[in-house]
PDB file of N, CA, C and O in Angstrom, chain B, residues numbered from 101:
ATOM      1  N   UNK B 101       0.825  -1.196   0.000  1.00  0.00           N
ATOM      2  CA  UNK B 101       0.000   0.000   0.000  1.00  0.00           C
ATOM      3  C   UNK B 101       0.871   1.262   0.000  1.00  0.00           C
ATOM      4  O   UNK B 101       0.686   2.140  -0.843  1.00  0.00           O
ATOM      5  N   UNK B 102       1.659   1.339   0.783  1.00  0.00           N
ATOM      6  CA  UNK B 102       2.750   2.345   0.723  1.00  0.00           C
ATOM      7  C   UNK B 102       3.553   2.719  -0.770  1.00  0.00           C
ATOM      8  O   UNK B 102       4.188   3.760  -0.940  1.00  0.00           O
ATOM      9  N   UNK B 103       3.458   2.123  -1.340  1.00  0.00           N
ATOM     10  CA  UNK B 103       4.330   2.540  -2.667  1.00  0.00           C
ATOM     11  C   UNK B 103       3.588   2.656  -3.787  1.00  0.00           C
ATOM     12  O   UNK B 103       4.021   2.946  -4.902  1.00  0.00           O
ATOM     13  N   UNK B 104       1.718   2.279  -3.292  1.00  0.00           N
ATOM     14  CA  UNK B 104       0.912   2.898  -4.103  1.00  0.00           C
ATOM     15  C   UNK B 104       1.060   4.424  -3.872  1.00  0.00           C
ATOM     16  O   UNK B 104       1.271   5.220  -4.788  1.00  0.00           O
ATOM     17  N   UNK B 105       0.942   4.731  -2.684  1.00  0.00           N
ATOM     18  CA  UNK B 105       0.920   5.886  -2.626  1.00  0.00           C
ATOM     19  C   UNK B 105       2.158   7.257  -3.334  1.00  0.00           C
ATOM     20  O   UNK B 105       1.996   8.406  -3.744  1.00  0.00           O
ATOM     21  N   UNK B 106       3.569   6.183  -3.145  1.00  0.00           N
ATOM     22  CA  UNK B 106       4.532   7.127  -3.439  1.00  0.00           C
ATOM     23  C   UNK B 106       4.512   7.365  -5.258  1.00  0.00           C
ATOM     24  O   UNK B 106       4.921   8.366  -5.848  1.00  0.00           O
ATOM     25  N   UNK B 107       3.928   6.157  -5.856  1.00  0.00           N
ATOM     26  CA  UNK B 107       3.877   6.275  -7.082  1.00  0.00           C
ATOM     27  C   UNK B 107       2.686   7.637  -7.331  1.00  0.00           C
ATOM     28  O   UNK B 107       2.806   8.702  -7.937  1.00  0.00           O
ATOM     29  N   UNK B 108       1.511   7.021  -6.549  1.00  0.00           N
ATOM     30  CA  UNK B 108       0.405   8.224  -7.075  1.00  0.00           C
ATOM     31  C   UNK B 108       1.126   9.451  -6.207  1.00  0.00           C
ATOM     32  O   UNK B 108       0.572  10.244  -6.969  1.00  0.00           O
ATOM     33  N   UNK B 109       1.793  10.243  -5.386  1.00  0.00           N
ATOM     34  CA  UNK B 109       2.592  11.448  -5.246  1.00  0.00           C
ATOM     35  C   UNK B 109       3.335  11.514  -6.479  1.00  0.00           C
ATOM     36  O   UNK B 109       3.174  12.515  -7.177  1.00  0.00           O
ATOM     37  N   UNK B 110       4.175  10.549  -6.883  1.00  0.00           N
ATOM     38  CA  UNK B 110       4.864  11.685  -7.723  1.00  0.00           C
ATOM     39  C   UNK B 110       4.265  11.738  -9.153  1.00  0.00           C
ATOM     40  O   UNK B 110       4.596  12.619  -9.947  1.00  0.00           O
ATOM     41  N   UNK B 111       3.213  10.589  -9.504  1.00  0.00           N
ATOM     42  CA  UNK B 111       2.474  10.794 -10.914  1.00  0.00           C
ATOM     43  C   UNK B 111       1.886  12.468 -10.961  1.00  0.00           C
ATOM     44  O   UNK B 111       1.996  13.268 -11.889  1.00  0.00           O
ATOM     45  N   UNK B 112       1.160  12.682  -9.456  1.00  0.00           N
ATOM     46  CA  UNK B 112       0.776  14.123  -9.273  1.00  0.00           C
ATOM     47  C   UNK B 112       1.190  14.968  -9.444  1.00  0.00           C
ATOM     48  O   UNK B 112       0.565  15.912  -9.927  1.00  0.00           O
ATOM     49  N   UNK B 113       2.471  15.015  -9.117  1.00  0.00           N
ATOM     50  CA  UNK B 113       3.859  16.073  -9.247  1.00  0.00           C
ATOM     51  C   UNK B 113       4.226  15.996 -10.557  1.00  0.00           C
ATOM     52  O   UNK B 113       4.542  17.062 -11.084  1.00  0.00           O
ATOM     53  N   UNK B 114       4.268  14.912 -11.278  1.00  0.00           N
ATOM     54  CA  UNK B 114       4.830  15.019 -12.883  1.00  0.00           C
ATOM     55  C   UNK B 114       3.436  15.906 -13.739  1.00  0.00           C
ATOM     56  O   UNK B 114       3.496  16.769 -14.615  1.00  0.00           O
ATOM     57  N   UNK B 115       2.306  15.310 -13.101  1.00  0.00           N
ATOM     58  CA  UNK B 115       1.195  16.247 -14.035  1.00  0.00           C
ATOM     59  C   UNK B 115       0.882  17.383 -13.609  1.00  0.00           C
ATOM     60  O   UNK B 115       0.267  18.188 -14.309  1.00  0.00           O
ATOM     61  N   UNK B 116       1.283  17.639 -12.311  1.00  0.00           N
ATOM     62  CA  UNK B 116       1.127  19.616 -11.711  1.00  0.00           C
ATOM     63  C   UNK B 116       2.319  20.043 -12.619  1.00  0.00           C
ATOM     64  O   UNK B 116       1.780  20.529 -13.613  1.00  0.00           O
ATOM     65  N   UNK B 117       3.584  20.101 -12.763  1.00  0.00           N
ATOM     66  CA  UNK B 117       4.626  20.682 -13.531  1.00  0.00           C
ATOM     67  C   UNK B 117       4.072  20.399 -14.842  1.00  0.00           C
ATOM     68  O   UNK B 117       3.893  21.338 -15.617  1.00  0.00           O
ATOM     69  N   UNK B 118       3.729  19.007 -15.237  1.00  0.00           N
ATOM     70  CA  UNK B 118       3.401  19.430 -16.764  1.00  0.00           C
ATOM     71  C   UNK B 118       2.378  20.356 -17.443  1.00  0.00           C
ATOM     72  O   UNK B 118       2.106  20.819 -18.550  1.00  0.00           O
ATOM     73  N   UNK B 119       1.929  20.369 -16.062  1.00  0.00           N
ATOM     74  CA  UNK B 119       0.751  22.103 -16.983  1.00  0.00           C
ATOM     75  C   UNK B 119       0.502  23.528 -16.935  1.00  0.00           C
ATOM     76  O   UNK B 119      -0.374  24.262 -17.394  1.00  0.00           O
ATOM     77  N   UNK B 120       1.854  23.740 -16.032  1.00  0.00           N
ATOM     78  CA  UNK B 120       2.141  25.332 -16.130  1.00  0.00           C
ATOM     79  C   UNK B 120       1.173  25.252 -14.558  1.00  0.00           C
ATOM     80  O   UNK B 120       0.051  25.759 -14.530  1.00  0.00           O
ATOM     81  N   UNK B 121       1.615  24.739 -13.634  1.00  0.00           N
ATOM     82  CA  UNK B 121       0.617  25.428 -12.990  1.00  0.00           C
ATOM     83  C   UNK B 121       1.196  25.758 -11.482  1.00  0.00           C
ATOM     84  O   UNK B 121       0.597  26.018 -10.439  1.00  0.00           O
ATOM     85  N   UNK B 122       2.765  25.629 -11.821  1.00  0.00           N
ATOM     86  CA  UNK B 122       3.552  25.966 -10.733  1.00  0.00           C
ATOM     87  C   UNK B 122       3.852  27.345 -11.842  1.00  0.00           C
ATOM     88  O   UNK B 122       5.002  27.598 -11.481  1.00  0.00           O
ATOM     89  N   UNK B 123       3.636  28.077 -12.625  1.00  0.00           N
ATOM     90  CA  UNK B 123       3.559  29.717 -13.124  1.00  0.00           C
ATOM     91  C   UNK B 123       4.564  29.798 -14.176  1.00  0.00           C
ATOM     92  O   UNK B 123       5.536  29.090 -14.437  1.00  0.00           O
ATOM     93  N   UNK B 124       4.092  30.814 -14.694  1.00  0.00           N
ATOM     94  CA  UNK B 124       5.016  31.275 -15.942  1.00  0.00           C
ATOM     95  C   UNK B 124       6.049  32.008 -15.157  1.00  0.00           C
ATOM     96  O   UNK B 124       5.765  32.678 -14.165  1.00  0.00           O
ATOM     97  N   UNK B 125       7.645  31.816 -15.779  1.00  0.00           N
ATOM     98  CA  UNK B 125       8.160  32.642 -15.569  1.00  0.00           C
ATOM     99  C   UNK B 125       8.011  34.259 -15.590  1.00  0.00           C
ATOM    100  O   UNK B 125       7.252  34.922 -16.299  1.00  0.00           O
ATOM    101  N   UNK B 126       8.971  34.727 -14.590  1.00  0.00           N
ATOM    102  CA  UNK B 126       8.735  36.357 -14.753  1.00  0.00           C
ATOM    103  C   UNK B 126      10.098  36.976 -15.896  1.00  0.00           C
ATOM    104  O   UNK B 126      11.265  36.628 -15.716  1.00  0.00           O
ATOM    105  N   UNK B 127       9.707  37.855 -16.962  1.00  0.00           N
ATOM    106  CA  UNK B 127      10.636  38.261 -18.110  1.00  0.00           C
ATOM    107  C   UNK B 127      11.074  39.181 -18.213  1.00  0.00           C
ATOM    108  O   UNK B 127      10.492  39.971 -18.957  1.00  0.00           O
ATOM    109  N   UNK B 128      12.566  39.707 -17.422  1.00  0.00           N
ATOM    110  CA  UNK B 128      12.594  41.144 -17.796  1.00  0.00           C
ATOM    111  C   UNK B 128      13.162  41.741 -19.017  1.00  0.00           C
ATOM    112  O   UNK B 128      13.892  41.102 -19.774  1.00  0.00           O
ATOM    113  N   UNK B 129      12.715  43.365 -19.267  1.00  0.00           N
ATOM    114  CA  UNK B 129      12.861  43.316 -20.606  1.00  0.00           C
ATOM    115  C   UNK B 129      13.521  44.600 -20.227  1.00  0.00           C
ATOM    116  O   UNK B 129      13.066  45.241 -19.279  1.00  0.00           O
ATOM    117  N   UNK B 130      14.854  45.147 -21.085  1.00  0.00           N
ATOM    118  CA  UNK B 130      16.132  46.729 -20.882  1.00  0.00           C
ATOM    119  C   UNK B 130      15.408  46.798 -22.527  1.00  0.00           C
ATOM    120  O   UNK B 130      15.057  45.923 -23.319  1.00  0.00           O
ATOM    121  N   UNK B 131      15.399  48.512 -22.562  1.00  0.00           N
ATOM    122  CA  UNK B 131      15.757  48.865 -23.718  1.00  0.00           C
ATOM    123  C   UNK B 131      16.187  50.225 -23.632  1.00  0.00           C
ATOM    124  O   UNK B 131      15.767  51.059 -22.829  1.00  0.00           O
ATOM    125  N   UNK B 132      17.195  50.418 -24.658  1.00  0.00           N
ATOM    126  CA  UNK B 132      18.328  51.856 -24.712  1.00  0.00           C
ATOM    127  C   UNK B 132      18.579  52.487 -26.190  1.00  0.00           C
ATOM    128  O   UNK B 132      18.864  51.925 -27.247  1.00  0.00           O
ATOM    129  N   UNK B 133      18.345  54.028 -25.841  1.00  0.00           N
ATOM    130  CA  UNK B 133      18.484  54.333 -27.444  1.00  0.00           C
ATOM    131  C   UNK B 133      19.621  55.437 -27.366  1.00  0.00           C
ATOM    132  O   UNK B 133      20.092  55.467 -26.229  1.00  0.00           O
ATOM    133  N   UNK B 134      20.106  56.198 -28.082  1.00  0.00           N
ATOM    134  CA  UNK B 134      20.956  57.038 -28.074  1.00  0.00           C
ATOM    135  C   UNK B 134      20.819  58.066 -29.893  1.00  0.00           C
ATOM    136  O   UNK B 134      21.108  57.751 -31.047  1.00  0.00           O
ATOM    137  N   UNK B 135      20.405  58.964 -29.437  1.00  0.00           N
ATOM    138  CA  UNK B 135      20.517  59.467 -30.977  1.00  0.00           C
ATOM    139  C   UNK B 135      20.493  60.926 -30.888  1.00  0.00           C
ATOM    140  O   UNK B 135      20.412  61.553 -29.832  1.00  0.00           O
ATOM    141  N   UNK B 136      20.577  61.476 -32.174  1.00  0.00           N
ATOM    142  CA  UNK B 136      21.303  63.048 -32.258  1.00  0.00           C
ATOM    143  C   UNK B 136      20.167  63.364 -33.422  1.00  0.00           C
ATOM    144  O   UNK B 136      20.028  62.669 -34.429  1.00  0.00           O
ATOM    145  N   UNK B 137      19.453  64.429 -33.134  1.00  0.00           N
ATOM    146  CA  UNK B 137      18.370  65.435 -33.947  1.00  0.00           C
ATOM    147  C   UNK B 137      19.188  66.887 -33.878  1.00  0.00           C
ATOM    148  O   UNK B 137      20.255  67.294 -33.419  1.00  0.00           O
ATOM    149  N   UNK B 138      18.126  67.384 -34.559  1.00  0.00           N
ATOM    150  CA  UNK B 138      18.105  68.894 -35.083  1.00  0.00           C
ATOM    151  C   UNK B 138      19.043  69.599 -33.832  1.00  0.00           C
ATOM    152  O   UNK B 138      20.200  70.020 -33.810  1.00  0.00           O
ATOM    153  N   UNK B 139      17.968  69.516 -32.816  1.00  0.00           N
ATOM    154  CA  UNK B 139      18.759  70.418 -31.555  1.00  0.00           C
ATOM    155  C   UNK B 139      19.462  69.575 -30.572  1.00  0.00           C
ATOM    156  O   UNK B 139      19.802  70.183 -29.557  1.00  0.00           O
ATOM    157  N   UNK B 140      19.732  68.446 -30.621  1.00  0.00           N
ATOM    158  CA  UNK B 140      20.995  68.168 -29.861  1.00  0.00           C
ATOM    159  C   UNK B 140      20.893  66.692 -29.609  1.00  0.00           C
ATOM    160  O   UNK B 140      19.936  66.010 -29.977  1.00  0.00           O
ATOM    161  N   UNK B 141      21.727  66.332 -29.090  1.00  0.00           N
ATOM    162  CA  UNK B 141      22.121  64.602 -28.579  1.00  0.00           C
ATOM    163  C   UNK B 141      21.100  64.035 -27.513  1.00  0.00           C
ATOM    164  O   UNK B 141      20.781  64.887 -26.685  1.00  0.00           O
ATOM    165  N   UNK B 142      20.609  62.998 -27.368  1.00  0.00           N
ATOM    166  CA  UNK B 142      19.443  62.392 -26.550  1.00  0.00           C
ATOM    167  C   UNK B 142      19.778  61.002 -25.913  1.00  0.00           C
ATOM    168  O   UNK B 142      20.493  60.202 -26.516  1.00  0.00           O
ATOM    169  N   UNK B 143      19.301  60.758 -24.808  1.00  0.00           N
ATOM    170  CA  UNK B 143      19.192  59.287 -24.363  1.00  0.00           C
ATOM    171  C   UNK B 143      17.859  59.027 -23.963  1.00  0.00           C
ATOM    172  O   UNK B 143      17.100  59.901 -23.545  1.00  0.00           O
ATOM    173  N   UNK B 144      17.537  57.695 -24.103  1.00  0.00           N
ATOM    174  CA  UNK B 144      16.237  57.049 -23.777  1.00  0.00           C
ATOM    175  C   UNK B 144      16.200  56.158 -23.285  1.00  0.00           C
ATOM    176  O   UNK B 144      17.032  55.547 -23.956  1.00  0.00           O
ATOM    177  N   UNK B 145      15.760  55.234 -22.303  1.00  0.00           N
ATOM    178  CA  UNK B 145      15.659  54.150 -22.098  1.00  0.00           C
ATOM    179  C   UNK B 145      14.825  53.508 -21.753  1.00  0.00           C
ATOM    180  O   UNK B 145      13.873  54.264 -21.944  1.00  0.00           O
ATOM    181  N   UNK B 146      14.237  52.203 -21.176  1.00  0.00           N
ATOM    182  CA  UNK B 146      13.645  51.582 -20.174  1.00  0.00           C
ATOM    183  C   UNK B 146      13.652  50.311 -19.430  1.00  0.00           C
ATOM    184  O   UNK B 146      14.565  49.496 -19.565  1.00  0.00           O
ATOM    185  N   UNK B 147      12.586  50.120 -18.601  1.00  0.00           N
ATOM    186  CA  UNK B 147      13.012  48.789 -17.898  1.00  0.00           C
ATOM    187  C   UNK B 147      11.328  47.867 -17.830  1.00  0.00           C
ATOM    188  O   UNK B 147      10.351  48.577 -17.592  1.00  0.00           O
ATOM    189  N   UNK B 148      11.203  47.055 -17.943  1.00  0.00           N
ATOM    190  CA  UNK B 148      10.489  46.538 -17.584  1.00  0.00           C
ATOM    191  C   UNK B 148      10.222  44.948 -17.427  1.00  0.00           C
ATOM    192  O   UNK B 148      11.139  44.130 -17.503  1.00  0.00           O
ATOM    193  N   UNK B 149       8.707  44.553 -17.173  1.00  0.00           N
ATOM    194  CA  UNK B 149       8.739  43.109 -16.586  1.00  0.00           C
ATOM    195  C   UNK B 149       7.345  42.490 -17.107  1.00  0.00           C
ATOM    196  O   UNK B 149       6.314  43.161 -17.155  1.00  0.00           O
ATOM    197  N   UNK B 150       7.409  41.404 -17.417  1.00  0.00           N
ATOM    198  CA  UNK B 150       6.776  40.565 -18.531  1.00  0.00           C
ATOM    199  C   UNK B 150       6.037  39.042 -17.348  1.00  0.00           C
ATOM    200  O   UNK B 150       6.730  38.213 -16.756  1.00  0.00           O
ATOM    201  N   UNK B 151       5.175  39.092 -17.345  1.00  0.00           N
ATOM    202  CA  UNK B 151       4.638  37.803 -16.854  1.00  0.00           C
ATOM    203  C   UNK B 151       2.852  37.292 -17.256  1.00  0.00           C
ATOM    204  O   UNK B 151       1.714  37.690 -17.009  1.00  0.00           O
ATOM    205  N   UNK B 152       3.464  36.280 -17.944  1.00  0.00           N
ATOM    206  CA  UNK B 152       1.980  35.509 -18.686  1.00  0.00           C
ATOM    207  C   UNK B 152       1.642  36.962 -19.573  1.00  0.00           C
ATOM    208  O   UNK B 152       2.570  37.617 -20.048  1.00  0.00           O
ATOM    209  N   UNK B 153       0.379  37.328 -19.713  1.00  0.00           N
ATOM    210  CA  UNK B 153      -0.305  38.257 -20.416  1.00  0.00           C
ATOM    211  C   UNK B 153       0.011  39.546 -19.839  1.00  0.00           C
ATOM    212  O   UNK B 153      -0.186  40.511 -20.578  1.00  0.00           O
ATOM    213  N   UNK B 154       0.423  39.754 -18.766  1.00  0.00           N
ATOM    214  CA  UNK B 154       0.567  41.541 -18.420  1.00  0.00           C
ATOM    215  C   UNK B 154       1.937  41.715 -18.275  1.00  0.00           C
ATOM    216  O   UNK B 154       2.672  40.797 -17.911  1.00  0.00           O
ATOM    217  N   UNK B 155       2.440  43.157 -18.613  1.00  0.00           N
ATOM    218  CA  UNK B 155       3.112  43.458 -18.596  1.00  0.00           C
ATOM    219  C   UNK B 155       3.375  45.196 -18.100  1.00  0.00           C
ATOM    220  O   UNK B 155       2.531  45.999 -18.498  1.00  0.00           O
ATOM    221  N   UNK B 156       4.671  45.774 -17.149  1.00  0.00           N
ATOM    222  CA  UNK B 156       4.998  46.753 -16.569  1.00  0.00           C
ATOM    223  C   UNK B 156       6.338  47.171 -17.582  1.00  0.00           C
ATOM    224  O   UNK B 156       7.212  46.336 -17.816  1.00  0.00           O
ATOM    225  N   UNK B 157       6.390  48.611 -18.169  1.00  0.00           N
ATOM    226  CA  UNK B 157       7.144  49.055 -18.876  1.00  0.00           C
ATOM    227  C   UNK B 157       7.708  50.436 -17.795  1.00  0.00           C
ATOM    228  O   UNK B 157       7.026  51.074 -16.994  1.00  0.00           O
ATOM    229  N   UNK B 158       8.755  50.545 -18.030  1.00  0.00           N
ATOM    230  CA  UNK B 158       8.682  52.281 -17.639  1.00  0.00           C
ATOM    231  C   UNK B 158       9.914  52.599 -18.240  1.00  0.00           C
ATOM    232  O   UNK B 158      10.963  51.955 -18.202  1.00  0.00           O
ATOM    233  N   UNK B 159       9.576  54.059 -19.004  1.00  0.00           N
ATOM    234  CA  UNK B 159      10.551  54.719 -19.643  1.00  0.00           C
ATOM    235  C   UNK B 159      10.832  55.778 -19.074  1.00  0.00           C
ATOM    236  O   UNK B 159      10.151  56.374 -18.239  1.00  0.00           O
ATOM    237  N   UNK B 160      12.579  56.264 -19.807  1.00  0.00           N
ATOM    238  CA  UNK B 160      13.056  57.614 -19.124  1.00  0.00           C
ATOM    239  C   UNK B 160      13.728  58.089 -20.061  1.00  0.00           C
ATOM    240  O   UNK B 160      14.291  59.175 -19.927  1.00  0.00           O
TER     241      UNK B 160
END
């Protein structure tokens, strides 16, 4: 009886990981620009973070 059980624990554990349901990773995302117009030299950048469908940007 005992090693029914350890089999059905880890069958559980192989099908909780196989369906995303321990989470999507979290994605961070840099971006950097640098460029020169009419009146003078510029920087831009940002930072942000990516998980499943939403996402946090912030620029400067």
């Amino acid at each position: 009886m005992r090693i029914r059980h350890v089999i059905l624990l880890v069958a559980t554990g192989i099908a909780l990981a196989a369906c995303g349901a321990d989470g999507e990773p979290v994605q961070p995302t840099f971006n950097a620009a640098v460029g020169v117009g009419s009146s003078g030299s510029y920087v831009a950048g940002g930072v942000g973070v990516n998980r499943g469908p939403v996402g946090l940007f912030v620029g400067f």
